[in-house]
DRENDO-1510 file (C-alpha; in Angstrom, 1 decimal, always signed):
<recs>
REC; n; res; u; v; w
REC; 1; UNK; -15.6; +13.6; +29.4 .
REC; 2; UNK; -18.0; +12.9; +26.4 .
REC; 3; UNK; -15.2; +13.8; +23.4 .
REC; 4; UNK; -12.8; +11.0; +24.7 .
REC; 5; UNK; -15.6; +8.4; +24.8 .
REC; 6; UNK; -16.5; +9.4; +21.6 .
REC; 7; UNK; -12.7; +9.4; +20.5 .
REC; 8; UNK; -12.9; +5.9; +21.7 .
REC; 9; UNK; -15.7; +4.9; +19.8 .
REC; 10; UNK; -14.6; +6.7; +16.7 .
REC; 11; UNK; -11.1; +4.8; +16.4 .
REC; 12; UNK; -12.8; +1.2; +17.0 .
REC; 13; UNK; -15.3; +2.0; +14.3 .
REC; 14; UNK; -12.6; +3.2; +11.9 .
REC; 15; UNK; -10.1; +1.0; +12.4 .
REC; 16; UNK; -12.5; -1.7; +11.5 .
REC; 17; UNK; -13.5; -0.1; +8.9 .
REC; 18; UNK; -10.2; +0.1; +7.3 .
REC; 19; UNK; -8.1; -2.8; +7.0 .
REC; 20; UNK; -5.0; -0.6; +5.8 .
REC; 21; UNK; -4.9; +0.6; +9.4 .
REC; 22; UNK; -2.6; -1.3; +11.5 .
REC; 23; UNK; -2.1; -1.3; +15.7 .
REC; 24; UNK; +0.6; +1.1; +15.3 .
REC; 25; UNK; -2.0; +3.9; +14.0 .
REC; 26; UNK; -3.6; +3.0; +17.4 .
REC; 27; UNK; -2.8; +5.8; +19.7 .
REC; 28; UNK; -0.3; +4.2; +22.0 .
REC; 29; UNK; -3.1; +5.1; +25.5 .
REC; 30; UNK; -5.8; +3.4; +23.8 .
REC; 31; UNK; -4.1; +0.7; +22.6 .
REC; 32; UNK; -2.5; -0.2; +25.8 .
REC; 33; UNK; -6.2; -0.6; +26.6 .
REC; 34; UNK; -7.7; -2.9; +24.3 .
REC; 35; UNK; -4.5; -5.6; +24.8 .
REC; 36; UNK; -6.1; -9.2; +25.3 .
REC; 37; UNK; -4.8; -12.6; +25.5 .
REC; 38; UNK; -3.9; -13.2; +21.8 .
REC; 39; UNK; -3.2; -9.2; +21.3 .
REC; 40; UNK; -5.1; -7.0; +19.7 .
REC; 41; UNK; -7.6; -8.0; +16.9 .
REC; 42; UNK; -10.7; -6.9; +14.8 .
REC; 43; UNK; -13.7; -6.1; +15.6 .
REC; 44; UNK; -12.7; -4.1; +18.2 .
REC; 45; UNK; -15.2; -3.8; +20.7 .
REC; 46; UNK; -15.1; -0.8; +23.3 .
REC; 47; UNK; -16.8; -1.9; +27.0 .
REC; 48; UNK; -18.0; -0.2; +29.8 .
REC; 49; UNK; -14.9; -0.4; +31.6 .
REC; 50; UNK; -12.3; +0.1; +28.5 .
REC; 51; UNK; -14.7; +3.9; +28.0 .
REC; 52; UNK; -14.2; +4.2; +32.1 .
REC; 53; UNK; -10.8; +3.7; +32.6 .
REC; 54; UNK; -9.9; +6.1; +29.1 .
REC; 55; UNK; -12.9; +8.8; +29.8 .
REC; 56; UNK; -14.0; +8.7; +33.9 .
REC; 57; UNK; -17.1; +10.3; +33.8 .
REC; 58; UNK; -19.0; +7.8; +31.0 .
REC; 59; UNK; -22.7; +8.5; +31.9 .
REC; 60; UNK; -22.9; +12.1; +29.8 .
REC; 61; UNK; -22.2; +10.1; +26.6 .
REC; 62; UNK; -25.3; +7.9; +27.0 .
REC; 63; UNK; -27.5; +10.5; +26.2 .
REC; 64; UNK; -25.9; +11.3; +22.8 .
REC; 65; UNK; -28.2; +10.5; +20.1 .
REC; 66; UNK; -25.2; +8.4; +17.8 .
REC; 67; UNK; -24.4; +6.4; +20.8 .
REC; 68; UNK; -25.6; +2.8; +22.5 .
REC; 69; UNK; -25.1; +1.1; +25.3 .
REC; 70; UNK; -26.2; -2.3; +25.6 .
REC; 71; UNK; -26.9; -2.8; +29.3 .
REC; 72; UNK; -26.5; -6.8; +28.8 .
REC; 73; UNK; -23.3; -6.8; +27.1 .
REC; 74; UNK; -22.3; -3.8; +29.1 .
REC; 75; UNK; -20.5; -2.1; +25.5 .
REC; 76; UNK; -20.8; +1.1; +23.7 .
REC; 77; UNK; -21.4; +1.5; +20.1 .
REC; 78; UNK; -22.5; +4.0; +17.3 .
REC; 79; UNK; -25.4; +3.9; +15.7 .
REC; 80; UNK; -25.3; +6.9; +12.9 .
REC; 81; UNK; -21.3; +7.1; +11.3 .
REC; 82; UNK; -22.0; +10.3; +10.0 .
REC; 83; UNK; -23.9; +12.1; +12.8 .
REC; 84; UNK; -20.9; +11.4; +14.9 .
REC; 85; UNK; -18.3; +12.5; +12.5 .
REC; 86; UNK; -20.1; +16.2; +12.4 .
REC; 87; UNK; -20.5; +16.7; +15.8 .
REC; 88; UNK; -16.7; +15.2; +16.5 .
REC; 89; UNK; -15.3; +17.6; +13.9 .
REC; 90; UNK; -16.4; +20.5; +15.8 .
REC; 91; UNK; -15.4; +19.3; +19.2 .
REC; 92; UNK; -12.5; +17.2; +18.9 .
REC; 93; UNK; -10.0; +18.9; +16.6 .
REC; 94; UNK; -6.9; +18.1; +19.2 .
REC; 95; UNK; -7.8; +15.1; +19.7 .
REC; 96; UNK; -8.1; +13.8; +16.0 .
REC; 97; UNK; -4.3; +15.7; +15.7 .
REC; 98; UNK; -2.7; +13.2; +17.7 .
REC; 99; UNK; -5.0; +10.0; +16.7 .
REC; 100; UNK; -3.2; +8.4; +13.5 .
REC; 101; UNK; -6.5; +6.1; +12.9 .
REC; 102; UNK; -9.1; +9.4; +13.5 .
REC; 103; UNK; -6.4; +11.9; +11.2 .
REC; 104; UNK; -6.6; +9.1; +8.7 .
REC; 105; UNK; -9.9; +9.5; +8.3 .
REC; 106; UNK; -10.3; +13.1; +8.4 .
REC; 107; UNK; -7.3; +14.3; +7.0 .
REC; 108; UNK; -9.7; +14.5; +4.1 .
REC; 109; UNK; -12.8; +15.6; +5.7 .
REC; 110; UNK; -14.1; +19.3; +5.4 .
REC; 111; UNK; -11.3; +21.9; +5.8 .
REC; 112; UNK; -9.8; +20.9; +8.4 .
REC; 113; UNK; -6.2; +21.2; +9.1 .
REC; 114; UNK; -5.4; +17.2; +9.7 .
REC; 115; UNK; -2.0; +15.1; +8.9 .
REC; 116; UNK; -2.2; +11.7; +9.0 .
REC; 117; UNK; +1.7; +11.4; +8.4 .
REC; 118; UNK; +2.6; +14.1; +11.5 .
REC; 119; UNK; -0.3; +11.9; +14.2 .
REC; 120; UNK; +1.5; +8.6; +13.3 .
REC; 121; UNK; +5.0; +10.1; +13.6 .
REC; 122; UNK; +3.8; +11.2; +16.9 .
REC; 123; UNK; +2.7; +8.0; +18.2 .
REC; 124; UNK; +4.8; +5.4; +19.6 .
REC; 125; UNK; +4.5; +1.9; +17.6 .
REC; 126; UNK; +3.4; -1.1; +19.5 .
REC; 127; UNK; +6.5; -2.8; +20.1 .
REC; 128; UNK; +7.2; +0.1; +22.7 .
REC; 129; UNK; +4.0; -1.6; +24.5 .
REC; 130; UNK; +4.7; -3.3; +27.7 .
REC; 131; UNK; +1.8; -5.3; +26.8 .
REC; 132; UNK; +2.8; -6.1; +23.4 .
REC; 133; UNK; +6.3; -7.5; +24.6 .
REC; 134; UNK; +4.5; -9.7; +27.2 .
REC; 135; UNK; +2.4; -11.2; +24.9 .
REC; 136; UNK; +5.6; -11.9; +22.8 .
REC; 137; UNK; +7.3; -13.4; +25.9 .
REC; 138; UNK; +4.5; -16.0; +26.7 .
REC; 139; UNK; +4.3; -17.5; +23.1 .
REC; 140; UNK; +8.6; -18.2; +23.5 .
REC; 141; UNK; +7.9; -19.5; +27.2 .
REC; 142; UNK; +5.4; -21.7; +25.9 .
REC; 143; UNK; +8.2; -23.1; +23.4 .
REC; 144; UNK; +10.6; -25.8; +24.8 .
REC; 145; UNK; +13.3; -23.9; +22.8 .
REC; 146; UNK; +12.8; -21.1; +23.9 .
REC; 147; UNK; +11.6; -21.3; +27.5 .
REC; 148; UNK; +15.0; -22.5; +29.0 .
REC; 149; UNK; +16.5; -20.1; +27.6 .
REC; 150; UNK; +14.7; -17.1; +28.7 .
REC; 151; UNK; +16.2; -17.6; +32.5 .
REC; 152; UNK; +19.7; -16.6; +30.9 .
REC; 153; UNK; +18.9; -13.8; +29.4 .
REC; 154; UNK; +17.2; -10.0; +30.7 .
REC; 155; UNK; +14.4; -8.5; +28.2 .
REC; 156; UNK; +13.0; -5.5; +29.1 .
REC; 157; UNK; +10.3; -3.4; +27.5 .
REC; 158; UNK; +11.1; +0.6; +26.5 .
REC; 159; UNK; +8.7; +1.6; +29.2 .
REC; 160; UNK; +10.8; -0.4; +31.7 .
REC; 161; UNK; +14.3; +1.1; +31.3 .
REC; 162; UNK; +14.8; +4.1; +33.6 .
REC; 163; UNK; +17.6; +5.9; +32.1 .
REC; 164; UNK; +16.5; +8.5; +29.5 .
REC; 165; UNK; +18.8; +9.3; +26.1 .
REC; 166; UNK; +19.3; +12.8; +27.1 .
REC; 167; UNK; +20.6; +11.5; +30.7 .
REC; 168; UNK; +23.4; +10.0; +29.2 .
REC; 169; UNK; +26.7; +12.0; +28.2 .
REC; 170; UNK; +27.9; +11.3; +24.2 .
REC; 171; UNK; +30.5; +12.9; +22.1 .
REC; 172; UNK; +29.6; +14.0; +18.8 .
REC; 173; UNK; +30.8; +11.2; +17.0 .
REC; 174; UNK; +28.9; +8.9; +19.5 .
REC; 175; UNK; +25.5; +10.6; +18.9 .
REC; 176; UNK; +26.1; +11.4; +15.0 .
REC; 177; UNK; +26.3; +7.1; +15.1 .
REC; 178; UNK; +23.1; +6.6; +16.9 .
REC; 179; UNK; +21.3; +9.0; +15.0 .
REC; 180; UNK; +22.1; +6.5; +11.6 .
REC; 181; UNK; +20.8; +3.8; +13.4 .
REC; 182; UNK; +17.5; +6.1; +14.2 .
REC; 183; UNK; +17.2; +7.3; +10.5 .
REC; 184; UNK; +17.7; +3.5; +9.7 .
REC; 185; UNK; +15.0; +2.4; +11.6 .
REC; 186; UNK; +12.8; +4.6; +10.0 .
REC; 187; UNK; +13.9; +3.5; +6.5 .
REC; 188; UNK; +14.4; +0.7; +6.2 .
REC; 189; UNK; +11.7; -0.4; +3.2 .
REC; 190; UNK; +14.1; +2.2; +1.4 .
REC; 191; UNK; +17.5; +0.8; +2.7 .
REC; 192; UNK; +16.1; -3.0; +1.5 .
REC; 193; UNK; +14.8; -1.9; -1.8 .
REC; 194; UNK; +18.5; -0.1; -2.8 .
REC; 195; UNK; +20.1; -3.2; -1.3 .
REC; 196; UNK; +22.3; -1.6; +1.9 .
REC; 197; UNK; +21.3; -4.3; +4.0 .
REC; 198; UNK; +24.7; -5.2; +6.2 .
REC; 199; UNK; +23.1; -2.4; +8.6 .
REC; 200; UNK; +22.9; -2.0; +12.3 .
REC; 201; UNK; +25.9; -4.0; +13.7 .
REC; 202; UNK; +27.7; -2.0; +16.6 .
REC; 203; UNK; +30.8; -3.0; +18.7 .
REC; 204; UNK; +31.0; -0.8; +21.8 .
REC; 205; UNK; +34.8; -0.5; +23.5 .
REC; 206; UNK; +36.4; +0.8; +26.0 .
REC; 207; UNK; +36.8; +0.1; +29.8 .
REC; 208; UNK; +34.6; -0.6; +32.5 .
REC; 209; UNK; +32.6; +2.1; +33.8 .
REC; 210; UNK; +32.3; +4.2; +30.7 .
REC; 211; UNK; +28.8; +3.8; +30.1 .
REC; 212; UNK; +28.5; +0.9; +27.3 .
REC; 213; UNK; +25.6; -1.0; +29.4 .
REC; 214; UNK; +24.0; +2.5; +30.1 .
REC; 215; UNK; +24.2; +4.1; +26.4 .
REC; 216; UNK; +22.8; +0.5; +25.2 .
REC; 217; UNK; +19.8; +0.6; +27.1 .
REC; 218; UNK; +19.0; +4.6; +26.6 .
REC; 219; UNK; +19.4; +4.3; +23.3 .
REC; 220; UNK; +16.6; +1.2; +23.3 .
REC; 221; UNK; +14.6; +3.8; +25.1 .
REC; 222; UNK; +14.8; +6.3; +23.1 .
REC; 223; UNK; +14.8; +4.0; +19.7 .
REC; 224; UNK; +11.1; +2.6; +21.4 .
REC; 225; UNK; +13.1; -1.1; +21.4 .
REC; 226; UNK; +12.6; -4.2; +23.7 .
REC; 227; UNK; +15.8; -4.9; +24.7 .
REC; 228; UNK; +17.3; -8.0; +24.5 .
REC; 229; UNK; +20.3; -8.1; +26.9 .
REC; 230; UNK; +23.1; -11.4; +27.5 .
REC; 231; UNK; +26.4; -11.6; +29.3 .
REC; 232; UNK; +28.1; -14.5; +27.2 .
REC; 233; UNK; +29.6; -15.9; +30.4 .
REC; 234; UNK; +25.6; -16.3; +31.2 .
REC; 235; UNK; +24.8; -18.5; +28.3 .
REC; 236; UNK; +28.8; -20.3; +27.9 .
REC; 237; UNK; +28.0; -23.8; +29.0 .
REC; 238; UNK; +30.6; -25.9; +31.1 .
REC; 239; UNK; +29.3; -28.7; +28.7 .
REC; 240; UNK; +31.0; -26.7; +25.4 .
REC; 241; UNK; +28.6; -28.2; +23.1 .
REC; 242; UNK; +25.8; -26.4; +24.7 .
REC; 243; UNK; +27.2; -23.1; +24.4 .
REC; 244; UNK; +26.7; -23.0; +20.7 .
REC; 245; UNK; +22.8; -24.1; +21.1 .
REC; 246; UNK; +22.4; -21.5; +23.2 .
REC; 247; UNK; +23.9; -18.7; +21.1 .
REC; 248; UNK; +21.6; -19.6; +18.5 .
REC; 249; UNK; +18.9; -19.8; +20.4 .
REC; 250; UNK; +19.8; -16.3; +21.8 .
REC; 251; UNK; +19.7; -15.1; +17.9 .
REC; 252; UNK; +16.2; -16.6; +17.3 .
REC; 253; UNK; +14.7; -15.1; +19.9 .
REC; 254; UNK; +15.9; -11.6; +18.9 .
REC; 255; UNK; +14.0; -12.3; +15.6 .
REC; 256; UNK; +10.9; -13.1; +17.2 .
REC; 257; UNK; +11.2; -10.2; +19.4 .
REC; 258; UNK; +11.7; -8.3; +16.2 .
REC; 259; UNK; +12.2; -4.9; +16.0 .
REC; 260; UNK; +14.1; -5.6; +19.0 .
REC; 261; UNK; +17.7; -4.1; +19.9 .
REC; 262; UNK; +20.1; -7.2; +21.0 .
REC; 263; UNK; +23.3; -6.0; +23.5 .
REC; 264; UNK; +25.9; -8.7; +24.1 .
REC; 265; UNK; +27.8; -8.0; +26.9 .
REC; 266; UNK; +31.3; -9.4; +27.9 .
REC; 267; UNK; +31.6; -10.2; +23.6 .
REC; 268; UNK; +35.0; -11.4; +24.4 .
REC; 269; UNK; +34.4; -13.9; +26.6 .
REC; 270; UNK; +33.8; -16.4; +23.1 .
REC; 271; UNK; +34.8; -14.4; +20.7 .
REC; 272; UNK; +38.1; -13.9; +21.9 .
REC; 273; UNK; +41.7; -14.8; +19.8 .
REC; 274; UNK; +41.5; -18.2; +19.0 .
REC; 275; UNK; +44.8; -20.0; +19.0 .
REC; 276; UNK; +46.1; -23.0; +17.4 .
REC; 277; UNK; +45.6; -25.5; +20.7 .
REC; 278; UNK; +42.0; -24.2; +21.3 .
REC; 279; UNK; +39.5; -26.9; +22.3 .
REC; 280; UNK; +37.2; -28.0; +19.2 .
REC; 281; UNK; +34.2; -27.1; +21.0 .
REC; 282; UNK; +34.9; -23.7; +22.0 .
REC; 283; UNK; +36.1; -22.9; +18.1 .
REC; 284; UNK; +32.5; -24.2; +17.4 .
REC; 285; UNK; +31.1; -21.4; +19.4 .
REC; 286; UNK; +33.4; -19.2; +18.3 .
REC; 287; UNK; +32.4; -19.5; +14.7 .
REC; 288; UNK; +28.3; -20.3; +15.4 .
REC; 289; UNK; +28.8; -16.7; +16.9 .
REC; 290; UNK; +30.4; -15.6; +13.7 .
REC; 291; UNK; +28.0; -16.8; +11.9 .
REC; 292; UNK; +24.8; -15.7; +13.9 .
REC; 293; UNK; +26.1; -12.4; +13.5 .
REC; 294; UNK; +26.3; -12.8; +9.9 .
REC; 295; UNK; +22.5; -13.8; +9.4 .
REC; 296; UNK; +21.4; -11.1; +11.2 .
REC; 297; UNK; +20.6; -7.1; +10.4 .
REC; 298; UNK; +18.3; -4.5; +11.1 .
REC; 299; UNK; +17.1; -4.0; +7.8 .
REC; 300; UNK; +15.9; -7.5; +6.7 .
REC; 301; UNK; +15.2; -9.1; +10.3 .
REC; 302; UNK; +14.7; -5.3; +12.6 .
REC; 303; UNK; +16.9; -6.5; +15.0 .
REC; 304; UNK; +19.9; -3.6; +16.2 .
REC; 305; UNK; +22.6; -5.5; +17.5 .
REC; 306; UNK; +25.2; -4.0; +19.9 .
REC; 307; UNK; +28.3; -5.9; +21.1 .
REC; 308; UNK; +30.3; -4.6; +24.5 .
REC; 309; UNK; +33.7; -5.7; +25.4 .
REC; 310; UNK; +36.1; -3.9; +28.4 .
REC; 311; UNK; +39.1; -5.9; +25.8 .
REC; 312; UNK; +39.2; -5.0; +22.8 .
REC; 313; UNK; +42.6; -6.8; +22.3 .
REC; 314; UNK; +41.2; -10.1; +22.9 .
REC; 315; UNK; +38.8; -10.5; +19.5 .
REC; 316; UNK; +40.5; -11.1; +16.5 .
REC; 317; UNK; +40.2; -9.5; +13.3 .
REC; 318; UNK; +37.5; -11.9; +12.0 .
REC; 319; UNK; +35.2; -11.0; +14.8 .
REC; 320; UNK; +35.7; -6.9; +14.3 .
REC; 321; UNK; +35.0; -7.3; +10.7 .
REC; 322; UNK; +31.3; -8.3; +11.2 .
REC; 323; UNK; +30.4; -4.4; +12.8 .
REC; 324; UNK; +29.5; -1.5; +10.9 .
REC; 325; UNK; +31.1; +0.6; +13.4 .
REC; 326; UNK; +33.3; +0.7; +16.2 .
REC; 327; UNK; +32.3; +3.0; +18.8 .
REC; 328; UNK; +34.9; +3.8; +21.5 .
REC; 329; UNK; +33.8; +4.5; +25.0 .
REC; 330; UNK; +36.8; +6.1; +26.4 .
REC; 331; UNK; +37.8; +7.7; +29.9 .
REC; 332; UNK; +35.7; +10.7; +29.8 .
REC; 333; UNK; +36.7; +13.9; +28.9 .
REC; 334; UNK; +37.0; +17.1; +30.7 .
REC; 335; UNK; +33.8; +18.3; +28.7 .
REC; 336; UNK; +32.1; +15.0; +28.7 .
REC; 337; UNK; +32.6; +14.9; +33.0 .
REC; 338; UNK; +30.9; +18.3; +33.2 .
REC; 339; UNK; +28.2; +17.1; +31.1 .
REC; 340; UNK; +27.9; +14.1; +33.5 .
REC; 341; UNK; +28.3; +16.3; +36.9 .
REC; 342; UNK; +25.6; +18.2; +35.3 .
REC; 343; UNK; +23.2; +15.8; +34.3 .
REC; 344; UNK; +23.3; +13.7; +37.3 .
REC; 345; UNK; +23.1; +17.1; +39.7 .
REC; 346; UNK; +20.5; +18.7; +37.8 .
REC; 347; UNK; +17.1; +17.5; +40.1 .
REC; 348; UNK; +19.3; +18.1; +43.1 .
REC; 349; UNK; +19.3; +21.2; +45.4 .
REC; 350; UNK; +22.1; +23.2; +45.9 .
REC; 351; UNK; +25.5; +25.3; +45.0 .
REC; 352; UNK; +28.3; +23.6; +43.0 .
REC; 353; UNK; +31.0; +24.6; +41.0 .
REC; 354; UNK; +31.1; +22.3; +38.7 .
REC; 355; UNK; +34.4; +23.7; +37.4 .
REC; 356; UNK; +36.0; +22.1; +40.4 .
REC; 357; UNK; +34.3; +18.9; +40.3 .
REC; 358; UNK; +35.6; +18.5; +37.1 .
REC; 359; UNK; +39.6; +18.8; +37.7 .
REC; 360; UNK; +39.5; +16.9; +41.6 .
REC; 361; UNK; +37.9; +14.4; +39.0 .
REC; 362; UNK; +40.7; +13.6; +36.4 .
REC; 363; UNK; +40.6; +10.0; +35.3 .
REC; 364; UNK; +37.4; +9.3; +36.8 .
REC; 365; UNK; +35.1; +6.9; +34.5 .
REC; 366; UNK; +31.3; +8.0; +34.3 .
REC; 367; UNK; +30.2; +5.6; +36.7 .
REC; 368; UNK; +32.9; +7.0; +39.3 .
REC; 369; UNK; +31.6; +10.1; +38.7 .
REC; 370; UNK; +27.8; +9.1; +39.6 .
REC; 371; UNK; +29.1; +7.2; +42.7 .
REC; 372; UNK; +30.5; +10.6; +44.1 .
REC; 373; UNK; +27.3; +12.2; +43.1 .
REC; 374; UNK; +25.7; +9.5; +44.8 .
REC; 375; UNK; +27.7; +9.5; +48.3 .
REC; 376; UNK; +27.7; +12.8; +48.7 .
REC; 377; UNK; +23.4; +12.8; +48.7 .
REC; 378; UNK; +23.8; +9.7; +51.2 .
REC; 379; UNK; +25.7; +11.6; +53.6 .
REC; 380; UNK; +23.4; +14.9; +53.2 .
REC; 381; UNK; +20.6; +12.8; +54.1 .
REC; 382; UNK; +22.4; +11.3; +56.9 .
REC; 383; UNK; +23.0; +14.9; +57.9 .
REC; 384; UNK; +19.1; +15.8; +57.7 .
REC; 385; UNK; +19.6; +17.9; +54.8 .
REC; 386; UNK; +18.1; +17.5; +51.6 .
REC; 387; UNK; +20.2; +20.3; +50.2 .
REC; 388; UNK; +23.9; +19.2; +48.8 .
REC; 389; UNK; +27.0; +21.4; +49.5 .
REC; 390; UNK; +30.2; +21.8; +47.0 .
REC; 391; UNK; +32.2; +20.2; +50.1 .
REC; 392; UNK; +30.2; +17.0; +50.9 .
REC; 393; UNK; +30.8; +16.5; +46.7 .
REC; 394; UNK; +34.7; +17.2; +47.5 .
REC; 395; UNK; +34.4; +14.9; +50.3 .
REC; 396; UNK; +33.0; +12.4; +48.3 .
REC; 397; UNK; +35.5; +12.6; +45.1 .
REC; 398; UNK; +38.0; +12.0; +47.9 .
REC; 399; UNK; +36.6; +8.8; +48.8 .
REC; 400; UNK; +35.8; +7.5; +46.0 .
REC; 401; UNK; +39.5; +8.0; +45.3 .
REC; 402; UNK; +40.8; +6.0; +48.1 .
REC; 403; UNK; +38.9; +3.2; +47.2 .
REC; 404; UNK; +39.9; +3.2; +43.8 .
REC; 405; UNK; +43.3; +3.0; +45.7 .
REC; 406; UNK; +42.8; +0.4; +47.7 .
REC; 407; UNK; +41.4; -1.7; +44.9 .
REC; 408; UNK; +44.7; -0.9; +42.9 .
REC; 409; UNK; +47.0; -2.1; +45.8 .
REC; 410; UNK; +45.5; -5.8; +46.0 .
</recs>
């Protein structure tokens, strides 16, 4: 398709033309594209097989009179600016729309109807890049300080996490909290210039099975985050003195990484009470943790950091005033277990009444609730049927119940 070549060879020549544009005003498809070794740099440089693999069909565009092809080099360029900019503003109107680096340029061209502002809010930035976060990966394995540590910890890119924001179940006061750290993200120039700084700093409670892990990870989705996730036991060292290297090290790499989200899981595994008789070593870690936590925000250093603990009772009051915000993850509620029966049914074939579901399913943590969902498909599938029935659901809730028994009577 000729316009999307010529897309292609419209942003290269305008982004070099304009050092103000950045790889963010990259549309996030063609970017993906030009990622090399060392990232993505000026010139850029459009070849035969980047116009292939965007356009298919790249043989109509050779004929255009604005365009070259250099059979040695095997790359397209354009040889009139201006010729190419007409005969694009007539064809490729939608395109230029969601192209930051084309609507920068023509937002001003002509009359037509082009916003810079709404074709880079529409476009993803880099660090959502599965590309981009490898790149930053083999610069820290290529540190001794860094490469060790990178085998005790899990970093995913957005495009990696499966589980989608709107899959998970909040309460009000959950999502009104997520959508300050969204509106933070997006200001943060402001935030640093009126001095709110201390931003960003979550502690997620309540017990296991509620969704803390699963909300943390969505919410780097949907935020376009790497994720940067560590279990504390992971990176506690039987040799004590370790364990406080390795938080820091943990820290610095979430600033690399930066604009990264950072979720520690099992928080109260160091930071727990510390008592008069503690060993030296492990009040060390204790307070390096402290400490970390101190030095790092979203607003200066872009980092979101999100604490989990299934015992709340265990950290002491130095360690909850370092959060902005406590977020409790309780039992769910009869409204918030609908919500869950629904989402996780929703792609699934059948009748249910839900209603039902709901009150077998009193007490039941969010997790329980998607291992009945879960079951219940297993055994339709056993049964040859890809269709689920409100009683192999019922069947299921009863199961999951008697092992939730059994583990309660050992």
């Amino acid at each position: 398709m000729e316009t999307k070549v010529v897309e292609l060879l419209l942003t290269a020549e305008i982004y070099n033309r304009f050092e103000e544009l950045t790889e963010d005003d990259i549309p996030k498809e063609i970017r993906k594209l030009l990622y090399r070794k060392n990232g993505i740099s000026r010139p850029l440089v459009i070849r035969q097989d980047i116009a292939r693999e965007y356009a298919g069909d790249i043989e109509c565009v050779k004929s255009l009179p604005f365009v070259d092809f250099n059979e040695f080099s095997k790359q397209f360029k354009i040889t009139s600016f201006d010729l190419s900019v007409k005969w694009f503003a007539k064809r490729g109107v939608d395109l230029i729309r969601r192209n930051p680096v084309l609507a920068y340029y023509f937002q001003n061209y002509d009359s037509l109807d082009i916003s810079y502002e709404e074709a880079k809010r529409m476009n993803k930035p880099k660090h959502s890049d599965r590309e981009w976060l490898k790149g930053i990966l083999t610069e820290l394995e290529n540190n001794e300080e860094t490469a060790e540590m990178l085998g005790l910890v899990r970093i995913y890119s957005p495009e990696d996490i499966r589980v989608d924001f709107g899959e998970v179940a909040l309460n009000e006061e959950q999502a009104q909290e997520f959508r300050k750290i969204e509106v933070a993200l997006e200001k943060r120039d402001y935030l640093k210039t009126i001095g709110v700084i201390e931003v960003g700093k979550l502690l997620f409670i309540g017990p296991p099975g509620t969704g803390k892990t699963t909300t943390a990870r969505a919410l780097s989705k949907k935020l376009h985050l790497p994720l940067l996730e560590v279990k504390l036991s992971m990176i506690t060292s039987q040799y004590l003195g370790e364990t406080s290297k390795n938080i820091e090290k943990v820290f610095e790499i979430a600033k690399k990484l930066n604009p990264c989200l950072l979720f520690i899981d099992e928080f109260d595994y160091v930071a727990k009470t510390r008592t008069s008789d503690e060993h030296a070593a492990v009040k060390r870690a204790v307070n390096t943790l402290l400490k970390s936590i101190d030095e790092i925000n979203l607003v200066e250093d872009g980092v979101v950091l999100i604490a989990a603990t299934n015992h709340p009772s265990l950290l002491d009051s130095a360690v909850w005033r370092r959060f902005d915000k406590i977020i409790e993850f309780p039992e769910p509620s009869e409204k918030i277990r609908r919500k869950i029966f629904e989402l996780a049914l929703s792609r699934i074939s059948g009748n249910f009444d839900v209603g039902e579901l709901v009150r077998l399913t009193d007490g039941f943590t969010g997790a329980e609730i998607k291992l009945v969902v879960r079951e219940a498909v297993l055994n339709s599938l056993l049964y040859g049927s890809e269709e689920l029935t409100q009683s192999l659901l019922v069947q299921a809730i009863e199961n999951v119940k008697n092992r939730l028994n059994l583990k309660s009577s050992y």
